[in-house]
N, C-alpha and C positions, 0 to 999 in steps of 0.2 A: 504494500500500500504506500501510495507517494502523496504527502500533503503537500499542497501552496497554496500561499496566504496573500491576495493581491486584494491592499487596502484593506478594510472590512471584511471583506467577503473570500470564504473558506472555498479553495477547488480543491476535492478530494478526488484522485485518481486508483481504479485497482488496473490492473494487469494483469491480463489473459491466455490462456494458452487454448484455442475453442478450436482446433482444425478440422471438427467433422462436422461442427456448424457452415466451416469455411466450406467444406468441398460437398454440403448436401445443398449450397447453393442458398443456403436460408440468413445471410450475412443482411439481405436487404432487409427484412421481417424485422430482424433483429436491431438493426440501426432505425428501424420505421419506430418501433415498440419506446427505444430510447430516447427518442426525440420527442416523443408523447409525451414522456415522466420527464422531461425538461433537461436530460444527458443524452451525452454525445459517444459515440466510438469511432477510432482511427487506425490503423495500424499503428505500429510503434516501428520496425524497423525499414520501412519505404514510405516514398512521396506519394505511392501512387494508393488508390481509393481501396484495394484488397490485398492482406496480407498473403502471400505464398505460404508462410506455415500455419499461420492463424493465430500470430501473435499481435493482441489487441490492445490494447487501455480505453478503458473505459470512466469518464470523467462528466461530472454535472456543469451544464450552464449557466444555472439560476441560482444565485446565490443571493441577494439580495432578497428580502420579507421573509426569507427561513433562517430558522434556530441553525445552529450547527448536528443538534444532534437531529435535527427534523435529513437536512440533506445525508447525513450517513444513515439515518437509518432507510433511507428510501433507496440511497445507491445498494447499499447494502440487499437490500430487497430483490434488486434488479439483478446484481450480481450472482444474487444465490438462482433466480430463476435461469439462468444464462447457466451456472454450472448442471443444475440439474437436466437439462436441454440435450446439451454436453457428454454429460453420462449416460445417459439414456441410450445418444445416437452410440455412445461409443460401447456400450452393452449389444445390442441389437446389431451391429457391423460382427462384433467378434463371435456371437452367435451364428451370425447368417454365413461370414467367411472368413472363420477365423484364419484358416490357410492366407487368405491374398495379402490379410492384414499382416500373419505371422510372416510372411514373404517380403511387405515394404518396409518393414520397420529392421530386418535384416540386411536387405539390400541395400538399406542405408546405410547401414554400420558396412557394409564391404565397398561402398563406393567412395563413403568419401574416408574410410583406410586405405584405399589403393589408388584413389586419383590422382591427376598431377594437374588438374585445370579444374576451378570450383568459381563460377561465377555469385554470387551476394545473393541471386535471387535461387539458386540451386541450392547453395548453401543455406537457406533458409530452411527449403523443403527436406532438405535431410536432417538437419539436425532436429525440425521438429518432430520427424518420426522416430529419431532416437529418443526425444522426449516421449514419446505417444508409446515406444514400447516398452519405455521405463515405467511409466505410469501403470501401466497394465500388466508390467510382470510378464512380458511376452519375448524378452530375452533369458540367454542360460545363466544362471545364479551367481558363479561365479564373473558373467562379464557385469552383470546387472548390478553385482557389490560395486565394481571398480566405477563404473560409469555412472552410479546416481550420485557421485559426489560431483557427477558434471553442472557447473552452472551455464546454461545454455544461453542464460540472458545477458551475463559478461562475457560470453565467446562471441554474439553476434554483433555484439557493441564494439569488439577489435576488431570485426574482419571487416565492417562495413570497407565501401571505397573510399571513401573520404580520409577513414584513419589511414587507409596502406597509403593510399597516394600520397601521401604526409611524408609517410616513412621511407621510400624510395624515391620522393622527391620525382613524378612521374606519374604521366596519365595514361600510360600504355596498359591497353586494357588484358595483357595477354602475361607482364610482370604482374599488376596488381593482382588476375586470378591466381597466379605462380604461387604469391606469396601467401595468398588468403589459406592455399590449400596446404601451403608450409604449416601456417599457425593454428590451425585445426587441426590438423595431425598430431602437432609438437604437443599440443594439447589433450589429445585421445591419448596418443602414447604414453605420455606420461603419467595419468590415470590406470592404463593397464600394466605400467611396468611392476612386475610384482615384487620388485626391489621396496614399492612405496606401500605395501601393507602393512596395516599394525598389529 
């Protein structure tokens, strides 16, 4: 949860992880629903109107004539309905196919282990399914220990384009994915090396 405090008035933000909302196509519903109760939803890591993983924040507009605790308790409301949505779709996916499911949340873990080019918006999509099959307990036990210590939300905040282009001082889009797919790995690996268990 991220508070800020402009003048008076309280913006309380949470932060999302909703990708079977994102890919059942129900993102409009869902931003139509928040706009009703006076909040808004954005992605958080692109410019553009739909997340790739389905990483969202979702924050109020109205702050002004409500209590503080009146707008948390109502985001709060919104939020909880948003996860329950959430689980639901993502109970009934793993029902219906849990194969296809158990198949992308793997194939993510072997692509972006073995790539050598990971573009920010690829990069999204995989590492939210590493998140999606952490959540669900649908990796093998021992990888599942090493990698829920992953924080997904500081991994996607270094690799954007912005920080590498910084860092190689260059907008060649062919180093920048070079490097994003260095720093994600340096990152995976170091998690599974089993030098670092305790």
């Amino acid at each position: 949860t991220d508070l800020a405090h402009v003048g008076t008035g309280m913006i309380p933000s949470f932060v999302l992880h909703i990708p079977m909302l994102e890919l059942s196509n129900q993102m409009p519903k869902v931003k139509e629903l928040c706009n009703k109760f006076g909040f808004d939803i954005k992605p958080i890591f692109t410019s553009e109107e739909k997340s790739s993983g389905g990483f969202y924040e979702v924050y109020t507009k109205l702050t002004l004539g409500m209590s503080e605790k009146e707008i948390l308790t109502n985001l709060k409301l919104m939020i909880l309905k948003m996860c329950d949505k959430e689980k639901a779709l993502r109970k009934e996916i793993l029902k219906k196919e849990e194969l296809r499911l158990t198949d992308e949340v793997n194939r993510a873990y072997g692509i972006i282990t073995h790539a050598r080019l990971i573009s920010h918006k690829e990069a999204e999509v995989l590492i939210s399914y590493i998140k999606l099959g952490l959540d669900m307990n649908l990796y093998e036990e021992d990888i599942e220990k090493k990698l829920s210590k992953l924080n997904v939300y500081e991994l996607l905040n270094a690799i954007n384009d912005k920080a590498l282009e910084l860092e190689i001082n260059t907008d060649e889009k062919i180093k920048v994915d070079e490097l994003r797919t260095k720093k994600i790995q340096e990152i995976i690996f170091d998690l599974l090396d089993d030098n670092n268990d305790k």
